[in-house]
C-alpha positions, 0 to 999 in steps of 0.5 A, spaced: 540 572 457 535 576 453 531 570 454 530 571 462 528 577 461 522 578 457 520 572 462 521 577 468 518 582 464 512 577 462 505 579 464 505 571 466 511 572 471 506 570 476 504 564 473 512 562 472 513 562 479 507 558 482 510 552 477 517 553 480 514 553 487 510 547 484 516 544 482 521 545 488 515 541 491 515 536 487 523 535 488 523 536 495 518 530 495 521 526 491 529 527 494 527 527 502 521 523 502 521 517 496 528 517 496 527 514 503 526 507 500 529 508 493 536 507 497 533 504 504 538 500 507 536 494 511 543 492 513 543 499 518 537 497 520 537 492 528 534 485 526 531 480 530 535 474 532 529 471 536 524 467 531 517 469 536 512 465 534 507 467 528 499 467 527 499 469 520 491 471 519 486 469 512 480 471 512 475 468 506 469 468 503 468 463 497 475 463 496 476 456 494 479 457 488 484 462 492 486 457 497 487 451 494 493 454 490 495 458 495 495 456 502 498 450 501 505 455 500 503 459 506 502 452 510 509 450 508 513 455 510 520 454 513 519 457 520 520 453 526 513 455 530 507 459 526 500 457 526 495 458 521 488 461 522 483 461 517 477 465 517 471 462 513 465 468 513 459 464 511 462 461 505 456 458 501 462 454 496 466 448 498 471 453 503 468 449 508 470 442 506 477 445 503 480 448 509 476 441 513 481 437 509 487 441 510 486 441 517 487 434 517 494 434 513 497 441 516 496 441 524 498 448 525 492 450 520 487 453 525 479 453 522 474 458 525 468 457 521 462 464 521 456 459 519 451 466 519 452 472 516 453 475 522 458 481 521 456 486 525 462 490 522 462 493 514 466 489 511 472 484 512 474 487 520 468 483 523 471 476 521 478 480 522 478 481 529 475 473 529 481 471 527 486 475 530 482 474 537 483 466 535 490 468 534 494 463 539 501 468 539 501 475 540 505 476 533 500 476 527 502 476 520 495 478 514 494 476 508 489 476 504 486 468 501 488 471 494 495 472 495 502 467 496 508 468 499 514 469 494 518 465 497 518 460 503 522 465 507 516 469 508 514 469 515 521 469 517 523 475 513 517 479 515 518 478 524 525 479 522 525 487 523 521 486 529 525 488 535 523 490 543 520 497 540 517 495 533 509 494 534 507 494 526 512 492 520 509 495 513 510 490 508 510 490 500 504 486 497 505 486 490 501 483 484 503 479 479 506 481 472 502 479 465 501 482 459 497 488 458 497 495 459 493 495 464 498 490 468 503 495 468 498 500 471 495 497 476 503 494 478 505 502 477 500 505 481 502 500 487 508 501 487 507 509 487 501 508 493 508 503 496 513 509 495 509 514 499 507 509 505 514 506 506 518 513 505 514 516 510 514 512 515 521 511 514 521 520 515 517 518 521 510 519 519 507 512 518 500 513 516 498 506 512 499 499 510 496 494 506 492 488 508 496 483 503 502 484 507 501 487 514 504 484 522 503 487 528 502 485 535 495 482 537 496 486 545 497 492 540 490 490 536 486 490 543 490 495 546 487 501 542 480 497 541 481 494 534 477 498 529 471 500 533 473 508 532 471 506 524 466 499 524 462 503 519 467 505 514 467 498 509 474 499 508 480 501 512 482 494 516 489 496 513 490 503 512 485 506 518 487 501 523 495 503 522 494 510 520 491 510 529 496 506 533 503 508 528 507 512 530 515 513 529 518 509 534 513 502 533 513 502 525 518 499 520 518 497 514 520 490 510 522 490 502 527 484 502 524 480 496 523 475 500 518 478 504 514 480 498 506 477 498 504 477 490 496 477 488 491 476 482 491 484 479 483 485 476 483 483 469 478 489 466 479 497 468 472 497 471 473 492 476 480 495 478 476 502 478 471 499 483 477 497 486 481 503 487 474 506 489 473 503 495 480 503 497 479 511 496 474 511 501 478 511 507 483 517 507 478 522 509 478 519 516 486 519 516 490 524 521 489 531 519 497 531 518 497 525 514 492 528 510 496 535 509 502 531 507 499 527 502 494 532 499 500 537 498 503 532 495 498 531 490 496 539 490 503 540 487 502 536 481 496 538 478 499 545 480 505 543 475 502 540 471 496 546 470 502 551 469 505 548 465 501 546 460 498 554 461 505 557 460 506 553 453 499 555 450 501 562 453 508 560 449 513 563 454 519 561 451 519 553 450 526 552 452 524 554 460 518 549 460 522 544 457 528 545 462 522 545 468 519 539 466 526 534 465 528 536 471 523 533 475 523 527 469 530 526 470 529 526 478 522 521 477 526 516 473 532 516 479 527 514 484 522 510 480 527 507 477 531 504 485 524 504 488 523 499 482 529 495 484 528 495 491 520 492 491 522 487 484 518 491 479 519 491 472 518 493 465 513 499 466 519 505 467 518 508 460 511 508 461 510 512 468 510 519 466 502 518 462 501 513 467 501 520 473 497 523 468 493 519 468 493 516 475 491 524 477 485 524 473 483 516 475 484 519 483 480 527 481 474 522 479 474 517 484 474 522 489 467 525 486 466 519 485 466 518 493 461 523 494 456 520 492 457 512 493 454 507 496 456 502 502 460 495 498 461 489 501 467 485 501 
């Protein structure tokens, strides 16, 4: 115990506490948060023996490429009553002739063509709220023009957890696995964005979801005035609409595999970093509590992170910080790895210890970055 003492006797003793509380942060995160959905059981949770009808809502703009590989998929779901509703916003490509061909063969898709430029919104809310207004059912499904179900069991899976009280059903918009470094990042950091926003609204602390996989009810949209407290903010059709009309007892989540939508990741780092960037911008205007909870969470492992590499430049005994930190890496895999299972991810374990790392200095300089960013288009 010779060991113990000199640390307590260490002039750094403060510094060795600030990283145990940093450390008991970070497992309190992970076993009573992120362990909601790493051994999340459905089979617990009420479903719905009522197929409601759907509106699954696009939007698009130049997205013919998108929509002729995909679209096709979502049109030939196997569910017995759903339409289609496609929103071209003033494409200047062959979108129009596309969906105009479409219609002819598929008579539950449903066109509205934006001929003008006429988004009164930043970004892609105007054009939404067309959609969602032109819905025909009260249930609306979102996905973007790049994505594609995983299966044909899509629309069925995602109204499913829907009951009397369900208003909002968060799902998993995964991207497609390829080769490359940078495919495992984009798919590590997604998973990690999904970790968090799907335990917590399992905790009762809904706080976003993702526009590739998202339903809702239409009388809900209306209700609480669509996005007009944030019209101006180009992001957050998604995350800030949710983040206002969630609460524990009208959200629920899906990670069924067949619930899953899949999507193109970016193919270079700056435009994934552009990307990222523009998705960052929203969660200023977040409750204050969802900030708190979130922002503590990333306070907590820069602080471990800080202390840690400190204390072993300070070289306090080794053995302590290397206990320290397999503690919480073993803690990590656990979860990681059941997360993984549980939303059809692979082949990135090994690597998500540098992933963090490099992820907390991505999101430290996005967040400078975002003091001084102009407005995007979408």
């Amino acid at each position: 115990m010779l060991w113990l003492q000199g640390i307590l006797s260490s002039p750094w003793i403060i510094l060795v506490w600030v990283l145990l509380a940093a450390l008991l942060v970070q497992l309190i995160y992970y076993w009573f948060i992120f362990s909601r959905l790493a051994f999340y059981n459905a089979s617990k949770r009420p479903v719905s023996d009522q197929k409601l009808p759907v509106s699954v809502v696009i939007c698009a703009k130049n997205e013919y490429h998108n929509l002729v590989r995909f679209l096709p998929l979502i049109l030939e779901q196997e569910y017995p009553e759903y339409e289609v509703v496609v929103v071209n916003d003033a494409s200047d490509d062959d979108t129009f002739y596309l969906l105009r061909e479409l219609s002819d063969k598929y008579s539950r898709l449903n066109v509205v063509n934006i001929h003008q430029n006429l988004n009164f919104f930043v970004g892609k809310k105007f054009p939404l709220s067309i959609g969602i207004r032109s819905a025909r059912y009260d249930t609306v499904l979102l996905t973007d023009a790049d994505c594609f179900p995983a299966g044909p069991h899509w629309i069925d899976s995602m109204q499913s957890v829907f009951t009397a009280k369900t208003g909002i059903v968060l799902g998993y918009g995964a991207y497609i696995a390829q080769p490359g470094l940078l495919n495992k990042l984009i798919r590590f950091d997604t998973l990690h964005v999904a970790m968090q926003y799907m335990s917590l609204a399992l905790a009762g602390l809904p706080y976003m979801g993702v526009g590739r996989n998202l339903a809702y009810h239409r009388e809900l949209f209306f209700n609480s005035g669509g996005f007009m407290k944030h019209y101006k903010i180009t992001s957050g059709d998604d995350d800030l609409f949710i983040n206002e009309v969630a609460n524990r007892k009208n959200t629920r989540i899906q990670a069924a595999p067949e619930s899953v939508t899949f999507s193109k990741p970016k193919q270079t780092f700056g435009s994934w970093f552009r990307q990222k960037k523009r998705h960052l911008t929203t969660g200023g205007f977040y409750r204050p509590s969802h900030k708190f909870v979130l922002g503590l969470f990333s306070l907590s492992q820069f602080v471990f992170f800080g202390s840690l590499i400190a204390l072993a430049i300070l070289k306090v005994n080794w053995m302590l910080l290397l206990g320290i930190y397999i503690l919480r890496l073993i803690t990590q895999t656990v979860i990681i790895k059941k997360s993984m299972i549980r939303l059809g991810e692979k082949n990135f374990l090994l690597l998500f210890p540098f992933f963090e790392v490099f992820l907390m200095m991505i999101n430290l300089l996005l967040g400078f970055a975002g003091l001084f960013s102009r407005k995007t288009q979408w």
